[in-house]
Structure formats: structure tokens, C-alpha cells
C-alpha positions, -999 to 999 in steps of 0.1 A, spaced: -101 -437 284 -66 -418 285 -59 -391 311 -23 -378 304 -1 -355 329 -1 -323 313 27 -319 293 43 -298 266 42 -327 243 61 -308 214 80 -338 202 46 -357 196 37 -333 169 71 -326 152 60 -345 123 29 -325 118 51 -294 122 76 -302 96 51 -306 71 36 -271 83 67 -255 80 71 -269 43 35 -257 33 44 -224 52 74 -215 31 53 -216 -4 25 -194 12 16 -158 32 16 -174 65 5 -144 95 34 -115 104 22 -113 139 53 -128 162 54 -120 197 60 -147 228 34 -123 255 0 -136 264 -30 -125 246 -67 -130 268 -95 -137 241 -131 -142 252 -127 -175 228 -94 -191 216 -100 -217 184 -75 -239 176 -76 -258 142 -92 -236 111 -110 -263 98 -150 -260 88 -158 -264 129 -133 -242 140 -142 -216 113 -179 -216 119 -173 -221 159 -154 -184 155 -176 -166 131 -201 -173 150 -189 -161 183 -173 -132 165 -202 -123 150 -221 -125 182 -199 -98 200 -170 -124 208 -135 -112 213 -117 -144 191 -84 -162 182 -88 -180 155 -55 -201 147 -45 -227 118 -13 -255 116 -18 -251 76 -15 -215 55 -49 -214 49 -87 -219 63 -112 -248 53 -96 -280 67 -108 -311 45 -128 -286 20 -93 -268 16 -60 -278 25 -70 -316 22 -92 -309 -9 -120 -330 -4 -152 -320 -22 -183 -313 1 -202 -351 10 -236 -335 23 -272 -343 26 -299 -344 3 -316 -318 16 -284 -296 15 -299 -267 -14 -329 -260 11 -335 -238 40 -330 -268 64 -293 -265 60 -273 -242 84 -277 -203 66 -236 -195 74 -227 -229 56 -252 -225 26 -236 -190 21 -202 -206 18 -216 -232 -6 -236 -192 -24 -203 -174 -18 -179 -202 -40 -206 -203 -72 -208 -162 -66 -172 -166 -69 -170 -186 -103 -198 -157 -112 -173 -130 -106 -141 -141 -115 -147 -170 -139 -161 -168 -180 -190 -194 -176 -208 -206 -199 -243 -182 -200 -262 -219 -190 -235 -224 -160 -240 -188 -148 -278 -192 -149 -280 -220 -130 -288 -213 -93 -269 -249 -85 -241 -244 -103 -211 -270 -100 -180 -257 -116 -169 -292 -118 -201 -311 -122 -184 -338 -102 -214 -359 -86 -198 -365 -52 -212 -329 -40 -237 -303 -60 -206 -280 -55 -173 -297 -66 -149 -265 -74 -112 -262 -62 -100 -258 -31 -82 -223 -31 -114 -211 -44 -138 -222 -8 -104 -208 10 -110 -173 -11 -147 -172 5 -138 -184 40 -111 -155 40 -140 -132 27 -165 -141 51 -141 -136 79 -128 -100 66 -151 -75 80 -149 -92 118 -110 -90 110 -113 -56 99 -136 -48 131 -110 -61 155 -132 -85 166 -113 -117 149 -75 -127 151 -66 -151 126 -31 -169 129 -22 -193 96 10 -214 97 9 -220 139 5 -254 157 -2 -264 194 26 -277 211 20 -268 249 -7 -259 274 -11 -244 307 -33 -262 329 -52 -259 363 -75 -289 374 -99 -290 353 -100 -255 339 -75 -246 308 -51 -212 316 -34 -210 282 -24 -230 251 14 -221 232 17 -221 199 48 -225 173 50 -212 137 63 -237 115 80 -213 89 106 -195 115 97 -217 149 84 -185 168 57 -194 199 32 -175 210 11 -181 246 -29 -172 242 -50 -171 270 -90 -170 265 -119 -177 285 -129 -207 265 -106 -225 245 -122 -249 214 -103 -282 197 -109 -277 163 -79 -297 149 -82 -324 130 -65 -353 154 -75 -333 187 -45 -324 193 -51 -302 225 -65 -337 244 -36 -345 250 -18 -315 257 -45 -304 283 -54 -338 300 -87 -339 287 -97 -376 286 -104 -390 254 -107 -423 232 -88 -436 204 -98 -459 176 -126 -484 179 -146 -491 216 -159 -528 229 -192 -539 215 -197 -545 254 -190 -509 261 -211 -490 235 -239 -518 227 -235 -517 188 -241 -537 163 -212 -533 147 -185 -527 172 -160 -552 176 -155 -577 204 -126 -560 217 -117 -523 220 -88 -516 197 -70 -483 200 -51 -492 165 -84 -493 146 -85 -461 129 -99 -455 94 -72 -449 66 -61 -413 57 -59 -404 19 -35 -376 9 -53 -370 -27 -44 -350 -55 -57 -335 -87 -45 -340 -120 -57 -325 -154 -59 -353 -181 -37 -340 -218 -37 -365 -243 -5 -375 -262 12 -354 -238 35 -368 -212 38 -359 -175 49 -389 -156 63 -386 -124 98 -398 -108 91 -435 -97 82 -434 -61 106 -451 -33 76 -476 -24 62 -484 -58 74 -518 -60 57 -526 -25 25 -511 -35 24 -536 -66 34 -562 -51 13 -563 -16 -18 -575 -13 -40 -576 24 -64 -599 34 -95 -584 28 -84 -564 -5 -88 -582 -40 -56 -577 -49 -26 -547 -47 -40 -512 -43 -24 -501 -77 -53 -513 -94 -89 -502 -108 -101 -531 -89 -113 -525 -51 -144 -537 -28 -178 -521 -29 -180 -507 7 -216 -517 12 -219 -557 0 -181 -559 2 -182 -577 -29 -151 -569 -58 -157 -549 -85 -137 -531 -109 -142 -493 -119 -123 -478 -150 -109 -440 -149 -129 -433 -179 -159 -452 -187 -173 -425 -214 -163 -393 -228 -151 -371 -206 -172 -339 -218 -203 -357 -205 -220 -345 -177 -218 -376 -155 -203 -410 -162 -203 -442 -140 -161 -438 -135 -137 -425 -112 -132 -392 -133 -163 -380 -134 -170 -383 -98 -147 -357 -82 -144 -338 -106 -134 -302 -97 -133 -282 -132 -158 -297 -159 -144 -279 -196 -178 -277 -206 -192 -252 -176 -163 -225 -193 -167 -203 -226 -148 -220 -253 -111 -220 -252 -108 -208 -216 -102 -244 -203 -87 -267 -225 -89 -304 -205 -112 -312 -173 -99 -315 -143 -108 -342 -112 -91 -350 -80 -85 -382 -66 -94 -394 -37 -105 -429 -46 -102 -460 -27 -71 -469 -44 -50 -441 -23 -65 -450 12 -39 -457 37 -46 -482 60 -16 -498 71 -3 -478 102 -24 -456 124 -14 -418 128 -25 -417 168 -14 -432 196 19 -438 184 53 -424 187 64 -394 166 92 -418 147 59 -440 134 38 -413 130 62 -396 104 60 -431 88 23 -435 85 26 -394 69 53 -404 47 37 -438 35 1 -422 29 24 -400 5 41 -427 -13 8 -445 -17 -8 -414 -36 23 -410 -57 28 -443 -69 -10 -449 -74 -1 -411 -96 30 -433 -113 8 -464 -120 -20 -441 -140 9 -430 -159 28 -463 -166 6 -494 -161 -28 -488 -157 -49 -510 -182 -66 -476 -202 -100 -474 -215 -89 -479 -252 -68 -511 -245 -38 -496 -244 -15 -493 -207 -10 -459 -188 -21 -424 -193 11 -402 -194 -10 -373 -199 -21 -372 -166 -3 -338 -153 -5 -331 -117 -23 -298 -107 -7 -292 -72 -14 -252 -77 -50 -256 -75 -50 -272 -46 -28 -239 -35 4 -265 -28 35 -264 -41 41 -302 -47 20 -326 -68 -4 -335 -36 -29 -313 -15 -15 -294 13 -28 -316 40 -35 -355 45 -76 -362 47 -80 -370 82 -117 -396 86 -109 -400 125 -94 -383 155 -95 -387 190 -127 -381 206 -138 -367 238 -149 -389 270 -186 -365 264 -213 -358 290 -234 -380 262 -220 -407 237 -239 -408 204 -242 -444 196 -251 -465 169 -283 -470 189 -291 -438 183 -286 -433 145 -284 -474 127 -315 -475 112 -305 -516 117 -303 -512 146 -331 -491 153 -353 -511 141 -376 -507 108 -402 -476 105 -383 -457 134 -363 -428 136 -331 -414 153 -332 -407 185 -346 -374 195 -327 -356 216 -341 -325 236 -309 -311 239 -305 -308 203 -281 -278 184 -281 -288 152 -291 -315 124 -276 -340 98 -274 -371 77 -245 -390 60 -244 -428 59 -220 -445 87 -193 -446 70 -158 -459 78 -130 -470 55 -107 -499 65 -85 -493 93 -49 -500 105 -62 -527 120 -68 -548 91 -106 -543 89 -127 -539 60 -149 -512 55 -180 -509 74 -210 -484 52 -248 -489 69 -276 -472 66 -281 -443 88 -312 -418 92 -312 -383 93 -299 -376 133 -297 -344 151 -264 -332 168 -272 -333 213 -254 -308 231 -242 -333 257 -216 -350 232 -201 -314 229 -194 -311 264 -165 -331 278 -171 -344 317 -143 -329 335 -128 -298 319 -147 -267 320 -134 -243 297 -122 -266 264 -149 -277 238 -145 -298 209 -155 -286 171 -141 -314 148 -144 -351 144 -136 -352 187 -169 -343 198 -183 -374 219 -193 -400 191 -179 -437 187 -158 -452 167 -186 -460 149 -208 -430 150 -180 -407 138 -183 -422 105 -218 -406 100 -206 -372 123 -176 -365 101 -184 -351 72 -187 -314 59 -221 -298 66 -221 -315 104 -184 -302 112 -199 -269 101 -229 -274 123 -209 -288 154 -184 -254 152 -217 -234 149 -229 -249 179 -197 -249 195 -194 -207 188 -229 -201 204 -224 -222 231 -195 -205 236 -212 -170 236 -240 -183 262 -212 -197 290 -197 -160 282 -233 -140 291 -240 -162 317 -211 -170 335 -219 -211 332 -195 -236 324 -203 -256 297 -211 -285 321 -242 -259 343 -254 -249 312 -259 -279 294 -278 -293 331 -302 -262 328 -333 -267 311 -331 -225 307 -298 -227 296 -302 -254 268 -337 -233 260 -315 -199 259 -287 -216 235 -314 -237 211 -333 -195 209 -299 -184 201 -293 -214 172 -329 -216 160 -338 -182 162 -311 -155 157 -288 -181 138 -317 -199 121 -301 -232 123 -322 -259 120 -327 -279 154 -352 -313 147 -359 -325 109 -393 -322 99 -419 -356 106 -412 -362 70 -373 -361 73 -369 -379 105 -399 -406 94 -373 -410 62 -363 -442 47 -354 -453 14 -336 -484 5 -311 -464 -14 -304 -424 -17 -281 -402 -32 -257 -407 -1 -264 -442 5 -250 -450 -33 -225 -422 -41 -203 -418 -11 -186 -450 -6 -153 -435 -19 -154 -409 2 
């Protein structure tokens, strides 16, 4: 548990602000520049898919709301760190959130409008523009940015919503246990700006305002003797954070050539080999994260044109030739984010800003010279070595360099929480066989995803176990001392290991959702987030608002929760993730 003085803290996040700054140059960033305070019934910091449902769902519920973003535009991993959306099985059905399954309707409407499909692609009511198998909706990134910027629009328009892209956290104002007011700084020019709200929300990706406000957190992996998991390690280890990725897209034109410049750390990247990898990550061999045993996967294991192929290509896939009339699209396109790009060898939190720029700058260097190895040396498919053709796509990722704007974040710091959602709760190990998750009456939402963590900076291997479907309590989105700051990423009150089943896509949208509502019931009622959660009314009030005006879905049906096949969609197909 960390309780830090409140502090400015600036220097801690230069790193993250430098990188801002360079993505803010290349892109409309907001005009707004004024150092005065702003009151906001809500203040969101962090645009990512928690902090964008948290505020369109307070806006939309009368809310007065700032919503603010580090990066130049909305969507977090769906966007700036271009990760295709992991979700359930049950994600095309009314049991999925209504806001998020009208961002998944809102990017295929978009391919509708703006795209020439295919007359089959445009018919189908699940299309995938890239027919990627990863996610039933695997399109580019600008593209779910476009229809998070059109769903926000009318409550912009109304005055209701403030949206501020290109602006970082770098101080906050605190008394006791209540937050007064959180600064900002704008990466492209280094203007601040002070808002003040009623309730502030974490929605960044690392939880950045933890630290700023005091707010007592955990980092990295807790004791087996402190959680009671099964798969916890002996000792707590704040180092043992999952690897971040910085992936890429690149379009594949034979007998053309579009190598890269050879990367400062290629030769390391060759050379280097860990303890619990088969051999150097610039390689198509790597571990199946399930039975840990080696395997090899090729780029292409069958023509590309096909719908879906066993390989690395086909599975992220983001633009599929085939879904397009003839001619409009010449090669496919597919984004990596593949084991092979995972860096594991420094953490990114709890360390100083000098090592954190390293950890940024290395995760970059990996993803290039994995880039430089497809082009040079990789063994290809037709028994020849590298794939020159390879051209990077930066601009469909919406950055102006061959990587996506943003490095994919799996972990962050995490809130001490009125409740701690365990592995207990959610291992179907360690549940036991024939039972379900835990049932919690507090519940504001549902999901599923496998636990799933990648190998950490602390020299662990990746730990992927069976899950069930689990609902979302209230009590892990409220932290035990401060009254006035909620969580809406990856920092609500899971572990170490429960955050790899909490993490991905659909759930941050669900946990934001919750977040906004919550938010809009402290507001009517005058309750901190700690009263209202210790009020059987209040929880009934908020779950009436969720299940009833929002429609989410609070408990899984008998046959959901009862659940349990030896292998699913999930359980085999998001192990790269």
C-alpha cells in the first residue's frame, strides 16, 4: 500500500508528456488555453473506453462534464494504442452494455457510409472490415475514434460535455481526503489549466492521479498470503508488471521493398535470450501462454485472401482486401501486436522518470527491430528470408511515425478498494468444478475474459487460466479513503491477478459506465461514494439507474454464470493479446 504526500509530481510524468507533445504536433489538439479554474459536476481524466463511457454517461444523465485526454484523440487501447476489441462470446447480444454495442453498430455503420463494400460485407449485420479473428469487429483505429467523436457531438454541441485532447495531469489540489482540483499541461505549447469538479474520475491508463492526490494504491503483483490465490506469488513484488507492446500495422506488397533503418537495439534483440523464452524474441518461435510449451507460428500459413488462417496475419487483421469492391484495396492489412513485441524487461511504474523514458524507448526499439527482422531475416513462408514488402501503415493508426500513437498498457496501479476482487472470486480452479463466480449484490455491471497476464518485468512467464463469466461489485470502484476520486480503467480494486481478466475492452467500457452513473447518483443525493455504496437504497437506486434506464446488464443469466467449457472462443484465441 503507497500513500504519497501530495505533490505536483510533474517530473514523474515528463516522459509521458514528451511523447504527448510529439503526437500533439501531427494532430488538431483542443484551442481552449486558459490557466483559471473551471467547476464541473464531474472532471474525467484519461479518454480511454472507461473514461469515455464514465462521461457520456453522466453527460447524458444531465451531468455538467470535463472530459480530458494526454493523446489527440479518444478510445485509449481501441485507438491511440490500436488494439482490436478482445470481448466476450456473448458480445453481438443484448447482454452486452447498449452504449458499447452502439460503438461496435456505429464503426460497421461507418464502413457502410464511407467505405465501397463488397454487397456480401454490407449485408452482413456482423460485419468485420478486417475479418481478423481476435474481435468480430477488427477495423482501424481512426475509424472507432471517428464514432467516439460522433457519439460525443451532440452533448458537446449542448454544452453539456468539455472535451480537452493533447492535456496531461501533472498536479492536484488536495484536502484530507476530499480532491479540490487537478492541473493539467498541454503537451504541444506547455499551457496548464486548473479544473475543479465535484467528482473527479482516474481514467488514465497507469492511474496517474493516485499519486498525484494521495490516494493509496498497489503496484505490480500482491503476496499469495495477502490475497489467498492460487496463483499469486510467495512474495509481493511491486516490479511484476505485465509487458507493454507498442504495435504497429503494416500492409504486406510483394516484390516491393519498404525496409526500415536498422534500429539502435537490433543486435541485442537477436542476440538475448531470457530464461523462460525459447530463444531471442526476433523470432516466429514463442511459448503457448496456456501449457507454456514452445511452439512456432509462421506470418503466413495460407493465402492471405482467405477468410481465416491459423497465422499471425490473419489474426489482427484490420483491413481484409476481399470485404472491398475490386480494386479499391489492393493488399490486406493486419497489425501486430504479437508476442514477439511484448516488453517485458523494465517496468513503466514505480520507477524514476530517467527509467521510465527507458522502458518507453525500449518497448519502441523492440517493435521496430521485430519490424526490421520481418523485413531482413525472418525465415518466409516460401523458404526464402525476409519480407521487404512489408510497408508500415502509421496513418491508419492516425500517427505520424511507423508505430501507434500510444504504448498498450495491460496493467496500472490499482486502488486500495472498499472490496478486492480476487482470484477466489472468478478462477474457475480455484472455485472449484460446477460453480460459479461469486455473486455479488452490489453488482453494476458484467463480463468474461480469461485471466490473462503476459510475462512481467520481473522475469515471469505468462500466467492464462480459466475464468467464468464474473460481474463487476461496486465496492472495487470505490477507494477507502478519498471521497470525491473514482477509478474507470485498469485501477479499479482488482489484483494483480484479477486485472488480467478486468482489463480488457467491453469491462473498461462497463466500469466507466458504472463509474458515470455512480457519479450522477453521489450528485442527486448528496452521498459520497463510500455512503452510497453502504446503503442498501443507494446501491438499489444506482443498479435501477444501470439496469433500467441504461439497460446494462447487472447478473448473467443461470445459463451464463452455470457456464463451463473446457475451451471457448476466448479461452483459445486470446493468448496474444
Amino acid at each position: 500500500m503507497t500513500r504519497p504526500r501530495r505533490s505536483s509530481a510533474a517530473a514523474s510524468l515528463a516522459p509521458a508528456a514528451r511523447r504527448a507533445s510529439r503526437v500533439a504536433k501531427n494532430q488538431k489538439v483542443s484551442t481552449t488555453m486558459t490557466s483559471s479554474t473551471r467547476p464541473a459536476d464531474l472532471v474525467v481524466i484519461g479518454g480511454g473506453l472507461g473514461g469515455v463511457a464514465a462521461a457520456l454517461t453522466a453527460a447524458r444523465l444531465g451531468q455538467q462534464v470535463v472530459l480530458t485526454e494526454e493523446y489527440a484523440m479518444l478510445g485509449g487501447q481501441l485507438t491511440s494504442q490500436a488494439v482490436p476489441p478482445d470481448e466476450h462470446p456473448w458480445i453481438e447480444s443484448d447482454l452486452a452494455s447498449p452504449s458499447y454495442r452502439a460503438l461496435r453498430a456505429g464503426i460497421r455503420d461507418r464502413y457502410r457510409r464511407a467505405y465501397p463494400l463488397t454487397l456480401a460485407a454490407a449485408a452482413d449485420p456482423e460485419l468485420n472490415p478486417g475479418l481478423g479473428f481476435v474481435s468480430r469487429v477488427c477495423a482501424e483505429p481512426t475509424a472507432g475514434a471517428a464514432v467516439i467523436e460522433e457519439m460525443l457531438a451532440p452533448l458537446v454541441a449542448s454544452g453539456r460535455l468539455e472535451v480537452l485532447l493533447g492535456w496531461r495531469p501533472v498536479a492536484a489540489d488536495v484536502d484530507g481526503a476530499r480532491v479540490r482540483s487537478v492541473t493539467l499541461r498541454r503537451g504541444a505549447d506547455g499551457a496548464e489549466r486548473t479544473l475543479e469538479g465535484a467528482l473527479f474520475v482516474d481514467a488514465t491508463e497507469r492511474g496517474d492521479l493516485l499519486p498525484l492526490t494521495g490516494t493509496e494504491h498497489v503496484v505490480g503483483a500482491e503476496s499469495a498470503d495477502r490475497t489467498g490465490e492460487l496463483h499469486a506469488p510467495a512474495v509481493a513484488d511491486p516490479f511484476d508488471q505485465q509487458a507493454i507492446s507498442w504495435c504497429f500495422a503494416v500492409e504486406y506488397r510483394p516484390g516491393e521493398d519498404h525496409t526500415i533503418d536498422r534500429p539502435a537495439g537490433y543486435a541485442s534483440w537477436t542476440e538475448h535470450v531470457d530464461a523462460f523464452w525459447p530463444g531471442p524474441q526476433l523470432s516466429w518461435e514463442d511459448i503457448e501462454p496456456i501449457t507454456l510449451e514452445r511452439r512456432t507460428r509462421p506470418m503466413f500459413a495460407g493465402p492471405t485472401d482467405e477468410p481465416r488462417v491459423e497465422d499471425l496475419w490473419h489474426y489482427r487483421r484490420m483491413l481484409a482486401r476481399t470485404q472491398f469492391a475490386p480494386g479499391f484495396l489492393p493488399h490486406d492489412v493486419s497489425l501486430v501486436n504479437w508476442p514477439q513485441i511484448d516488453y517485458w524487461r523494465a517496468p513503466l511504474l514505480g520507477v524514476s522518470p530517467a527509467e521510465q523514458e527507458a522502458a518507453l524507448d525500449g518497448a519502441r526499439d523492440l517493435s521496430l527491430s521485430f519490424l526490421h527482422w520481418m523485413q531482413t531475416e525472418a525465415p518466409r513462408h516460401d523458404g526464402g528470408t525476409g519480407y521487404p514488402g512489408l510497408k508500415p501503415r502509421g496513418d491508419l493508426l492516425g500517427s505520424p511515425d511507423h508505430l501507434a500513437v500510444a504504448p498498450y498498457i495491460r496493467e496500472s496501479r490499482r486502488i486500495e478498494a472498499l472490496f478486492t476482487v480476487t482470484e477466489g472470486h472468478i478462477g474457475r480452479e480455484m472455485r472449484g468444478e460446477g460453480v460459479a463466480a461469486a455473486q455479488f449484490d452490489d453488482s453494476v455491471g458484467t463480463g468474461y475474459y480469461r485471466i490473462d497476464l503476459h510475462p512481467s518485468s520481473s522475469g515471469r512467464t505468462y500466467v492464462d487460466i480459466a475464468c467464468l463469466p464474473f460481474q463487476i461489485p461496486l465496492g472495487a470502484l470505490v477507494p477507502r479513503r478519498m471521497t470525491n476520486l473514482l477509478p474507470a480503467n485498469k485501477n479499479i480494486g482488482t489484483t494483480h491477478i484479477t486485472n488480467g481478466a478486468y482489463r480488457l475492452h467491453p469491462v473498461e467500457w462497463s466500469i466507466g459506465e458504472a463509474v458515470g452513473a455512480l457519479a450522477v447518483e453521489c450528485r442527486r443525493t448528496g452521498s459520497t461514494p463510500q455512503a452510497l455504496a453502504a446503503s442498501a437504497e443507494g446501491v438499489a437506486d444506482l443498479q435501477r439507474l444501470l439496469g433500467g434506464t441504461l439497460g446494462v446488464t447487472l447478473r448473467w443469466p443461470r445459463e451464463i454464470r452455470d457456464w463451463s467449457p473446457v475451451q471457448d472462443h476466448v479461452a483459445t484465441e486470446t493468448a496474444v493479446v
